[in-house]
BAZASE-659255 format. One record per residue (C-alpha): x, z, y; residue in one letter. Coordinates in steps of 0.001 Angstrom, whole numbers, always signed. Example, Ala and Ser with C-alpha at 12.3 -4.5 7.8 and 13.67 -1.06 7.14 Angstrom:
2
+---------+---------+---------+--------+
:       u :       w :       v : residu :
+---------+---------+---------+--------+
:  +12300 :   +7800 :   -4500 :      A :
:  +13670 :   +7140 :   -1060 :      S :
+---------+---------+---------+--------+
This chain:
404
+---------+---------+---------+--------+
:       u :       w :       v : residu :
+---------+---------+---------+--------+
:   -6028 :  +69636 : +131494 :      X :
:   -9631 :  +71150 : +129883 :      X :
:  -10268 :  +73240 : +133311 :      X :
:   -8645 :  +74556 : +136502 :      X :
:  -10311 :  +77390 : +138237 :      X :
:   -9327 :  +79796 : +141264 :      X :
:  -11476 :  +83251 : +140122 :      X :
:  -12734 :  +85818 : +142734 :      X :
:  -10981 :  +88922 : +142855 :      X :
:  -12657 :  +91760 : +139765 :      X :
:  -13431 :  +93911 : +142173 :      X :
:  -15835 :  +91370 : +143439 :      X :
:  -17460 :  +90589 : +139922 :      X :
:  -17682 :  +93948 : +138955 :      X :
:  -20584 :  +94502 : +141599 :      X :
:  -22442 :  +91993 : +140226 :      X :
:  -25706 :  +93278 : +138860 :      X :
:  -27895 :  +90611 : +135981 :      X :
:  -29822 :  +90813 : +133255 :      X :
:  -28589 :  +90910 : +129733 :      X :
:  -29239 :  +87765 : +127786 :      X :
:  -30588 :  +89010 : +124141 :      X :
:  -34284 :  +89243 : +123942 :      X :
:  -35072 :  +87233 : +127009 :      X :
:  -37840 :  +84871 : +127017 :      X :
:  -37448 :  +81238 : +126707 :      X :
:  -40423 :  +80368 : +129121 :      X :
:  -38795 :  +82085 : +131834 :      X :
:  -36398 :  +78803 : +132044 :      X :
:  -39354 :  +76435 : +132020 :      X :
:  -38514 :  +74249 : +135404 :      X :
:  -41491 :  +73795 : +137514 :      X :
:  -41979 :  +69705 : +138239 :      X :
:  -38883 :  +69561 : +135202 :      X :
:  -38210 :  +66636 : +133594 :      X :
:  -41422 :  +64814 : +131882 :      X :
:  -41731 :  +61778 : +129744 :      X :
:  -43055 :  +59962 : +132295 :      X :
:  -42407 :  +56443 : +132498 :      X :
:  -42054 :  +54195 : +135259 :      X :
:  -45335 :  +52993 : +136031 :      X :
:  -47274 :  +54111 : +138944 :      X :
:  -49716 :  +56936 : +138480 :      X :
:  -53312 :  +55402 : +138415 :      X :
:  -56616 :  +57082 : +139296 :      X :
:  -56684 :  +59550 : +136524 :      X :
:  -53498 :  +61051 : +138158 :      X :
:  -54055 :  +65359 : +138447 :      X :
:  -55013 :  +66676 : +141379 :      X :
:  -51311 :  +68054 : +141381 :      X :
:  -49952 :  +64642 : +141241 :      X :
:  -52014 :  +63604 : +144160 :      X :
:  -51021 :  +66188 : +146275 :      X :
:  -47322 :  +65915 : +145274 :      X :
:  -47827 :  +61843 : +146289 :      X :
:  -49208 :  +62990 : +149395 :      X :
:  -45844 :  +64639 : +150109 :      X :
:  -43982 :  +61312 : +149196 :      X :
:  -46176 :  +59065 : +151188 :      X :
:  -45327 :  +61466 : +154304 :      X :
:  -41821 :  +61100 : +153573 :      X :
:  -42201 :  +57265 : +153477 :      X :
:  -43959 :  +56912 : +156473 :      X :
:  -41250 :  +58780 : +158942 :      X :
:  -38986 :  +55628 : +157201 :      X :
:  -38170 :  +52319 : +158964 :      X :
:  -39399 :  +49074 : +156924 :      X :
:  -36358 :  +47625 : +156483 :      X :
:  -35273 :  +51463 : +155022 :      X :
:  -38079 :  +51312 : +152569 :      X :
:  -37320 :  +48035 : +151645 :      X :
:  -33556 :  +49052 : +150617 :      X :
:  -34898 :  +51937 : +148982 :      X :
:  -37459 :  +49950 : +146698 :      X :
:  -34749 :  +47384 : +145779 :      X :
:  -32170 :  +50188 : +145092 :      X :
:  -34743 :  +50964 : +142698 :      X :
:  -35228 :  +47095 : +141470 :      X :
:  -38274 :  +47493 : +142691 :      X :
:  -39940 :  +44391 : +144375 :      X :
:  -41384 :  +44503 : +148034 :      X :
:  -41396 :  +40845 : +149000 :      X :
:  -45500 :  +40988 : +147863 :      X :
:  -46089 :  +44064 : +150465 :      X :
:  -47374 :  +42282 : +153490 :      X :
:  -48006 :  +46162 : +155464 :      X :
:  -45959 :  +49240 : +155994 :      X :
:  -48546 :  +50867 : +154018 :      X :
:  -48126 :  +49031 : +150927 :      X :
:  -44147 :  +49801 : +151268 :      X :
:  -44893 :  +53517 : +151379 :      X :
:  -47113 :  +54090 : +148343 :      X :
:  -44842 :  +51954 : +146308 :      X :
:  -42070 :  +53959 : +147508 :      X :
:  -43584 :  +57342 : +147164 :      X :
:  -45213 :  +56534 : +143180 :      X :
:  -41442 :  +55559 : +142019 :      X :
:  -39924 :  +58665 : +144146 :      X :
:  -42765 :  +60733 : +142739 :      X :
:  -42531 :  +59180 : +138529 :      X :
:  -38243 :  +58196 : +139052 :      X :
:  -36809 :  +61329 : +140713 :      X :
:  -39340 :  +64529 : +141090 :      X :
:  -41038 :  +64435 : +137919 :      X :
:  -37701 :  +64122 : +136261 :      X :
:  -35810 :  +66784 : +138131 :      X :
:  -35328 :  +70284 : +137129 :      X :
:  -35738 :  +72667 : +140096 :      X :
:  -34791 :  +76545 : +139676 :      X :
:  -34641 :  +79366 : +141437 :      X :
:  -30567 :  +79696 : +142652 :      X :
:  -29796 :  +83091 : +141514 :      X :
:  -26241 :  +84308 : +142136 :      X :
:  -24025 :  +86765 : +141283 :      X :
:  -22052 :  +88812 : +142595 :      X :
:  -20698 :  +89535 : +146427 :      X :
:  -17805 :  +91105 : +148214 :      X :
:  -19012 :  +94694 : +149590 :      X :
:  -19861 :  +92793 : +152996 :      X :
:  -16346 :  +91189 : +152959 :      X :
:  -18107 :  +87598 : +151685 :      X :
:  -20139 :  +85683 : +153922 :      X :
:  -22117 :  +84515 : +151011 :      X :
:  -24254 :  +85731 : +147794 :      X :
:  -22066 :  +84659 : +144698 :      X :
:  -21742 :  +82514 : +142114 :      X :
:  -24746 :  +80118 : +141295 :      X :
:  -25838 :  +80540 : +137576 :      X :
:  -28082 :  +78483 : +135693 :      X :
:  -29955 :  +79737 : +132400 :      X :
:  -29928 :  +76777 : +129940 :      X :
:  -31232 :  +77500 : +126194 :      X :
:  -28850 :  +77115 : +123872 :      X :
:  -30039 :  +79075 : +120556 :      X :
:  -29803 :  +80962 : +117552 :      X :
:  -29902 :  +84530 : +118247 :      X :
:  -28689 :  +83995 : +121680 :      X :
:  -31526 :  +81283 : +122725 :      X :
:  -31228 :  +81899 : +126816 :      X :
:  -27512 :  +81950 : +128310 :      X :
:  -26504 :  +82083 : +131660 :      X :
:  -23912 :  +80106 : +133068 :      X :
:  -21909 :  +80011 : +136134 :      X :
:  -21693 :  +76460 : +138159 :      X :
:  -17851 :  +76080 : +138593 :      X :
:  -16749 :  +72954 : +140487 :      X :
:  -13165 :  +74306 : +139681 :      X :
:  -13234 :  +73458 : +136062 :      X :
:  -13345 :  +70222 : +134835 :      X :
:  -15187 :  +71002 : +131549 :      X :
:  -17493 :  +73833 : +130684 :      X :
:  -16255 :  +76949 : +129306 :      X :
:  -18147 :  +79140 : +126757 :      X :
:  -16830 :  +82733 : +125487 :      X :
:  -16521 :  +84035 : +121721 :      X :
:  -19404 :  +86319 : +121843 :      X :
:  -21935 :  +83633 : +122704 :      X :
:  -20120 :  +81260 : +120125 :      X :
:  -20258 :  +83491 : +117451 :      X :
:  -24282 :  +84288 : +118194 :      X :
:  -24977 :  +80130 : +117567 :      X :
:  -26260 :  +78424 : +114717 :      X :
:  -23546 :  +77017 : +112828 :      X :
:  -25182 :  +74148 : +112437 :      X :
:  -25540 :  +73358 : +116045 :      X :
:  -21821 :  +73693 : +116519 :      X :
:  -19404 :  +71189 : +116438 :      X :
:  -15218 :  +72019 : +116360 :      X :
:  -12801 :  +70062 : +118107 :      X :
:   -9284 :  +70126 : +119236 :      X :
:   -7337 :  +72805 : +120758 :      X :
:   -6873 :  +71540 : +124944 :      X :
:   -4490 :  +72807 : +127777 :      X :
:   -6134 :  +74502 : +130261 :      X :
:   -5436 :  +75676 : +133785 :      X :
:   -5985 :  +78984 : +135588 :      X :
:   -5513 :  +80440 : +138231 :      X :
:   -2288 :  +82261 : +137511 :      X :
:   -1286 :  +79785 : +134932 :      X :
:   -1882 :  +77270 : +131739 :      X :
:   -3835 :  +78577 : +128384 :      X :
:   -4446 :  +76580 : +125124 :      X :
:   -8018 :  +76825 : +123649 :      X :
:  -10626 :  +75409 : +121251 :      X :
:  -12829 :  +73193 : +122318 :      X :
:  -16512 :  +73051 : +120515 :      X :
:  -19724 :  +70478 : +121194 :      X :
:  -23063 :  +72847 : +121126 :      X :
:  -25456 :  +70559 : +120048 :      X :
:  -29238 :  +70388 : +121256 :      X :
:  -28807 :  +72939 : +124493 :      X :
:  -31910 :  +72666 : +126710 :      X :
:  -32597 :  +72369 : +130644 :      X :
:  -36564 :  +73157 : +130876 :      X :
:  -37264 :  +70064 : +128910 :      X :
:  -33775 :  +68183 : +128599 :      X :
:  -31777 :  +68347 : +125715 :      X :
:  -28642 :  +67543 : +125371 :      X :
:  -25011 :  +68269 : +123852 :      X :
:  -22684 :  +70745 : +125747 :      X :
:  -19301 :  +70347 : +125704 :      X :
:  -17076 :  +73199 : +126401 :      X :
:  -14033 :  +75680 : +125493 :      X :
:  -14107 :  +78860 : +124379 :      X :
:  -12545 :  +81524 : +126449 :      X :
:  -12517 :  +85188 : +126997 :      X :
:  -14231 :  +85844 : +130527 :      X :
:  -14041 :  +89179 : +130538 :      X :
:  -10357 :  +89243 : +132168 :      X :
:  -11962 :  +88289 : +135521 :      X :
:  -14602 :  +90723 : +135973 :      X :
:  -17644 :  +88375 : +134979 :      X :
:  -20251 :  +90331 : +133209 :      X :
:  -21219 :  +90545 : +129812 :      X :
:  -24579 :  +88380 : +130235 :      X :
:  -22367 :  +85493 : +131911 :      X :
:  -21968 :  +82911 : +128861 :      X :
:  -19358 :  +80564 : +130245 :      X :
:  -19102 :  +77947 : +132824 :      X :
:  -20573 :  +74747 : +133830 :      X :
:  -17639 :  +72197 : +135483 :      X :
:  -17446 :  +69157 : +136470 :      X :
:  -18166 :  +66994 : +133090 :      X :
:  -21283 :  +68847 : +132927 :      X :
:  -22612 :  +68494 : +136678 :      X :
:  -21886 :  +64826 : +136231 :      X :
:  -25060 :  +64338 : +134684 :      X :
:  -27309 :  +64991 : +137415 :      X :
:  -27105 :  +65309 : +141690 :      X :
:  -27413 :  +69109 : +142227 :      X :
:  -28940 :  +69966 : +144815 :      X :
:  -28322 :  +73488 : +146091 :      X :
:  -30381 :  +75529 : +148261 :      X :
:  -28596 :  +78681 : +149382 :      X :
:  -31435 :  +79400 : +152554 :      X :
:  -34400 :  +78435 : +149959 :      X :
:  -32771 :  +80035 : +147106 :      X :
:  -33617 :  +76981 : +144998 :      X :
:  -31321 :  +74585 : +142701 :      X :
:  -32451 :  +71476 : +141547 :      X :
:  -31067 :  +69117 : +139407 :      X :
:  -32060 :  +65299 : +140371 :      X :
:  -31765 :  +62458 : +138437 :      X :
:  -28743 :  +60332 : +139435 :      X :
:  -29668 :  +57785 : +141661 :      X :
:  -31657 :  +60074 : +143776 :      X :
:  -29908 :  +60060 : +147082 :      X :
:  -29415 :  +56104 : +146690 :      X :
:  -33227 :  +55560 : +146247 :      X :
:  -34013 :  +57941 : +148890 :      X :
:  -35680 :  +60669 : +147192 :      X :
:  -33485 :  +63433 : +147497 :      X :
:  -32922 :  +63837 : +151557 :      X :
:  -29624 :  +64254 : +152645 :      X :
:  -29544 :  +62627 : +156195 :      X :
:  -28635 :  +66167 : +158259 :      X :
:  -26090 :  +66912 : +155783 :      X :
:  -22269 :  +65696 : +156264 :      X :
:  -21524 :  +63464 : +153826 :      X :
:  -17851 :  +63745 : +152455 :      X :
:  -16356 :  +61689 : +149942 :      X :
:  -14001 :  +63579 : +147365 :      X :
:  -11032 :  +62266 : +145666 :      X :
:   -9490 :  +62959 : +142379 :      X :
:   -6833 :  +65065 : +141463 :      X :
:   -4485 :  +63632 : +138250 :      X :
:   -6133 :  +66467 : +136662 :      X :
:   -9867 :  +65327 : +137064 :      X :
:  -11086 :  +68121 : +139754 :      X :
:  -12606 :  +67012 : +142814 :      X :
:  -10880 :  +67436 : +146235 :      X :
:  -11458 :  +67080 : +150246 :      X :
:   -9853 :  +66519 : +153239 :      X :
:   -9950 :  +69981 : +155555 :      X :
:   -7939 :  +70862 : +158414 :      X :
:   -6801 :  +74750 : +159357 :      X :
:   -6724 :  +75519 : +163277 :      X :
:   -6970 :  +71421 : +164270 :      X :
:   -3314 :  +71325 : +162395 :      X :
:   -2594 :  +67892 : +160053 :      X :
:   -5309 :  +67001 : +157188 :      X :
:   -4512 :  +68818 : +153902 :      X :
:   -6015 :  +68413 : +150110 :      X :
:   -8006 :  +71042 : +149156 :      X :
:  -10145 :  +71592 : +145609 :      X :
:  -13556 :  +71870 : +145796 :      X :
:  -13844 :  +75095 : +143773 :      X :
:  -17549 :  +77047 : +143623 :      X :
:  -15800 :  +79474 : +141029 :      X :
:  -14182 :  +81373 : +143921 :      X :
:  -15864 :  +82875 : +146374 :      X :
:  -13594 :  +82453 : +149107 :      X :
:  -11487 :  +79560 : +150083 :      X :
:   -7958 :  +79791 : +148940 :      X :
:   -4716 :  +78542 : +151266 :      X :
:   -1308 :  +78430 : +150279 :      X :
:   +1181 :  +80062 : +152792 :      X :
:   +2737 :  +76442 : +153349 :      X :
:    -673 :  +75010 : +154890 :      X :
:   -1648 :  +78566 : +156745 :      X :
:   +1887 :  +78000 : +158203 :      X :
:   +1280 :  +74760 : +159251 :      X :
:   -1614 :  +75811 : +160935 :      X :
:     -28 :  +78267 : +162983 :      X :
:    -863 :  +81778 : +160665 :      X :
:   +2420 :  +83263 : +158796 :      X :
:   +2863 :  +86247 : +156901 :      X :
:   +3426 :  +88434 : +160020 :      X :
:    +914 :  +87267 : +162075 :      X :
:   -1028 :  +90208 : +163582 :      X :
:   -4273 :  +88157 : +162421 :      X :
:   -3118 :  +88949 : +158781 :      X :
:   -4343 :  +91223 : +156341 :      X :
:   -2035 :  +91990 : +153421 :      X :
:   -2623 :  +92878 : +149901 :      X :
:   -6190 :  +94055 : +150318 :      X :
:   -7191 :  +91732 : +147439 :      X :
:   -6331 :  +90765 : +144299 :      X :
:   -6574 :  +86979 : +142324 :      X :
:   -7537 :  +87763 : +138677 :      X :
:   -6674 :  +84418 : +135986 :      X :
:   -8788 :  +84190 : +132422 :      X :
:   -5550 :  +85450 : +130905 :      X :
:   -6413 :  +88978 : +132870 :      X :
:   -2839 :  +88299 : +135190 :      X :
:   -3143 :  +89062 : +138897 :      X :
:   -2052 :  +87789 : +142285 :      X :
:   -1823 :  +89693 : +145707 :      X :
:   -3588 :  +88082 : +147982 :      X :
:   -3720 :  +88107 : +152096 :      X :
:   -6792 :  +86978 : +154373 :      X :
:   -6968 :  +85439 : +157983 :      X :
:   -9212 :  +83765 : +160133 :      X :
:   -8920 :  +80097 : +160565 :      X :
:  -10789 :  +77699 : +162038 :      X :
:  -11813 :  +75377 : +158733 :      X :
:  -12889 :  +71735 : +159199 :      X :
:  -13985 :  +69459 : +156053 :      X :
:  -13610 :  +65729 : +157152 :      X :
:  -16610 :  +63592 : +156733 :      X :
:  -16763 :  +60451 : +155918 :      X :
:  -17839 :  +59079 : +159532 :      X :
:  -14608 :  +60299 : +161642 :      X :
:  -16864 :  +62159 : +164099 :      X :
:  -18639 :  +63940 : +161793 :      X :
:  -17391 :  +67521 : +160337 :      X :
:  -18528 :  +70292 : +158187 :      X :
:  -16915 :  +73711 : +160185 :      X :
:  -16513 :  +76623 : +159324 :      X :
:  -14940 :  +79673 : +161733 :      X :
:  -14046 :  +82480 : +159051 :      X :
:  -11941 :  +84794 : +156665 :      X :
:   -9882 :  +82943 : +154146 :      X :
:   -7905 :  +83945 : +151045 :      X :
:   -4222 :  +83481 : +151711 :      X :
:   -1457 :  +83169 : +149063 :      X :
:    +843 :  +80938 : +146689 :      X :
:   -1431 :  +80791 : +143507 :      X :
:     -14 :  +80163 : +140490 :      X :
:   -2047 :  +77006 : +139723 :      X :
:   -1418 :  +75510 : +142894 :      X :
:   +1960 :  +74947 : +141949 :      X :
:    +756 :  +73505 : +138417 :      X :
:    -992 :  +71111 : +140538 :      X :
:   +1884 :  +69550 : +142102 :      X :
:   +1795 :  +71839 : +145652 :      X :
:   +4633 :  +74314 : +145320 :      X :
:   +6289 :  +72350 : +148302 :      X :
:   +3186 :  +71149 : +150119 :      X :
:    +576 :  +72678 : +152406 :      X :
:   -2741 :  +73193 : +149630 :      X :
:   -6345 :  +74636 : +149464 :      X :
:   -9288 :  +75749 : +147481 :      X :
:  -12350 :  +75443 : +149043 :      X :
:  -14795 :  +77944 : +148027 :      X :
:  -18477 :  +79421 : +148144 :      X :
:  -18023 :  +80799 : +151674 :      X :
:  -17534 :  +77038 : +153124 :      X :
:  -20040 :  +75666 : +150298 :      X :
:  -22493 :  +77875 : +149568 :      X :
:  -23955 :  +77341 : +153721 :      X :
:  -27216 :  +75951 : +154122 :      X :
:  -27923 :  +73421 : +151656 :      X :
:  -25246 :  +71180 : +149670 :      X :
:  -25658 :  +68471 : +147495 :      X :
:  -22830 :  +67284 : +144956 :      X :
:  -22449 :  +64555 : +142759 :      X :
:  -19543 :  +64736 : +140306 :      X :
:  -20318 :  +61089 : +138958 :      X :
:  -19942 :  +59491 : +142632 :      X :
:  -17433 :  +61648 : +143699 :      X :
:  -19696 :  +62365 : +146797 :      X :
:  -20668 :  +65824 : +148331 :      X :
:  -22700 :  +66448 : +151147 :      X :
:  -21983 :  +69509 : +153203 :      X :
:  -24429 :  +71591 : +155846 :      X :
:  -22956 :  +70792 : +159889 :      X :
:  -21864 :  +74347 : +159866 :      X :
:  -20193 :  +75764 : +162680 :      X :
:  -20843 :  +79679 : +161130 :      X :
:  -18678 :  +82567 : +162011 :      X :
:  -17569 :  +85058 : +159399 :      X :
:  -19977 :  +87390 : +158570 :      X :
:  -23381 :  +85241 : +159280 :      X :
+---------+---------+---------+--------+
């Protein structure tokens, strides 16, 4: 399967204000600290006065750090510490390999996000990333989509590439979320993150169907965000893109965050274990291409909610596929919990959620089991950071009500 993806509702996109893509200039991508050429070796004394004030910052880090911490971060780096005889010694090693290894090879952005519900979402809308991808086109945006597997890119932005710079493949399968497509599948060749360059893989589709706008150039999934440990920001309104490796060497922070391991679904997308109203643990997708979470009526059921439960709110919205199909969809309040990975420790989340028998929740093998998508309003909290390659996502505490 090339991509499954649970879409918001049109009338959602269609509020989504962004600026076209033609014409748009390509320093306005530039990442500040993005990736350099640096090498390995430790700055020396003809390091900028930048550098020395960004080392600063590392050394603080370092120093709030136990020794024997420091020491599994240097050798998770194959770094040596056995010749550091003080703390001191430890921290400046650290904080010159966290400074040349991670930060001066990240990419970080301002999160800018698209659309939102009218004041029915608790949060901003889908994260999109400008990479540079051109011909006449040069800047694109894209929207991060942890609900598709590969990345998609429509027609119009196809047909604006060089030819050169575009590879055809085979026609895939795909997946919505009201039911399977067939498509073409193309390599764009020498696509740029501030520096980076690299080859984007991806399948051309029509995203006009579910109310994405014009300047939207296709989606980012999970092959893509493999590359790198995003780190979103939603409070700072920041995304960065770490080398991987970053959490493990202890550059990129994650110790107030949850961390949740995901599984796999047989067709490559990323899943967690959640529970609705303290009921039994279900599966649920880890989707950032919808902007609520999605339950089937088997697992709202189990959790106490049915279809004529005075908590429910019927047919207010509407589930829109890339084949332009629809779905009625219900909301009510649950109370969401995302298992960590230390049984004491949850991500919650006291809200509104999407409520309905999608389509490509039965092509996923739960037409008779309780099934969920877990979207932007449980994601998109605080600050998240998701690694596709390590199957490993790391959620804020939580504990929000709707509407905050």
């Amino acid at each position: 399967m090339s991509t499954t993806r649970v879409a918001s509702p049109s009338s959602f996109a269609r509020r989504t204000r962004a600026v076209p893509f033609a014409r748009r200039s390509r320093g306005a991508v530039r990442a500040s600290g993005a990736a350099r050429d640096d090498d390995d070796d430790v700055p020396t004394s003809s390091e900028s006065t930048d550098d020395g004030a960004r080392l600063e910052r590392w050394r603080a880090r370092a120093r709030a750090m136990r020794v024997k911490t420091l020491k599994e971060r240097l050798s998770s780096m194959n770094l040596r510490h056995d010749d550091c005889l003080e703390k001191s010694e430890l921290v400046d090693r650290a904080a010159r390999a966290w400074l040349t290894r991670a930060e001066n090879r990240a990419a970080r952005l301002p999160l800018r996000q698209l659309g939102n519900a009218g004041g029915m979402s608790p949060r901003s809308g889908y994260a999109v990333v400008t990479l540079d991808v051109g011909g006449e086109i040069g800047l694109c945006d894209f929207v991060i989509d942890t609900g598709a597997t590969t990345a998609l890119i429509t027609p119009k932005v196809l047909e604006m590439l060089d030819a050169g710079r575009v590879r055809e493949g085979a026609a895939v399968r795909g997946l919505t979320g009201t039911g399977e497509t067939l498509r073409q599948k193309v390599t764009v060749t020498e696509a740029r993150l501030g520096s980076e360059t690299f080859d984007l893989d991806a399948v051309v589709t029509d995203l006009s169907a579910v109310g994405l706008p014009p300047t939207i150039g296709g989606l980012l999934g999970l092959d893509w965000l493999g590359k790198y440990e995003v780190e979103f920001d939603f409070s700072a309104s920041t995304i960065t893109f770490w080398p991987r490796g970053s959490v493990s060497w202890g550059a990129l922070d994650v110790d107030e965050l949850v961390r949740v391991t995901l599984g796999t679904h047989k067709v490559g997308l990323k899943t967690v274990r959640c529970t609705l109203n303290d009921a039994a643990p279900i599966n649920a997708i880890v989707d950032m291409g919808s902007f609520f979470s999605v339950v089937n009526w088997m697992a709202s059921a189990a959790a106490g909610v049915g279809p004529d439960s005075p908590s429910v709110k019927s047919g207010g919205l509407q589930v829109s596929g890339v084949d332009g199909n629809n779905v009625s969809m219900s909301m009510a309040p649950y109370d969401l919990r995302v298992l960590g990975d230390d049984e004491e420790v949850e991500s919650v989340y006291r809200g509104m959620c999407c409520v309905g028998d999608l389509p490509a929740f039965n092509a996923l093998g739960a037409s008779v089991s309780p099934f969920m998508a877990l979207g932007l309003d449980v994601i998109g909290r605080g600050r998240m950071v998701f690694d596709a390659s390590e199957s490993v996502m790391y959620l804020a505490k939580g504990d929000v009500g709707y509407g905050t």
